[in-house]
NUKOLTOR-271097 format. One record per residue (C-alpha): residue in one letter; x, y, z. Coordinates in steps of 0.05 Angstrom, whole numbers, padded with zeros to 5 digits, always signed. Example, Ala and Ser with C-alpha at 12.3 -4.5 7.8 and 13.67 -1.06 7.14 Angstrom:
<atoms>
a+00246-00090+00156;s+00273-00021+00143;
</atoms>
This chain:
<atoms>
x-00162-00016-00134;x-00130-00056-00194;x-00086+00011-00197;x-00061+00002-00143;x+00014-00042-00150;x+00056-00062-00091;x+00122-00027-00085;x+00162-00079-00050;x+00146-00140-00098;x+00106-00114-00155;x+00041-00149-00141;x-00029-00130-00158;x-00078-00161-00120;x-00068-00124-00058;x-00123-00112+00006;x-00141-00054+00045;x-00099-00065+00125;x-00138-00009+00157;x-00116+00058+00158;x-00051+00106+00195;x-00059+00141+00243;x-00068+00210+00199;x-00126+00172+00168;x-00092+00147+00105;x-00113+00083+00075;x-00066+00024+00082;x-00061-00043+00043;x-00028-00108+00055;x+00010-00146-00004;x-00006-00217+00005;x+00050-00236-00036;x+00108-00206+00008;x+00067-00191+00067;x+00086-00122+00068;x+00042-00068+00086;x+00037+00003+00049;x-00006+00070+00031;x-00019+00094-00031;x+00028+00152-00024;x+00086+00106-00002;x+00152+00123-00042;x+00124+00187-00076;x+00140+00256-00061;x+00075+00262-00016;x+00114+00209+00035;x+00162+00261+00059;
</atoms>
């Protein structure tokens, strides 16, 4: 999961924060507090 950066803040040590509602994984920055999915500001968001 070391991969695996936060978008908002830059971060690395993130946490998984449960998962959407389609079933993706999502992670929590501890950092910034902000939470995300893997796929968040790529071309597979739209």
């Amino acid at each position: 999961m070391s991969a695996i950066r936060c978008p908002f803040c830059d971060h690395s040590k993130i946490y998984q924060h449960g998962r959407t509602r389609k079933g993706a994984q999502r992670f929590k920055c501890p950092t910034c507090q902000q939470t995300f999915t893997e796929t968040f500001d790529t071309l597979y968001y739209l």
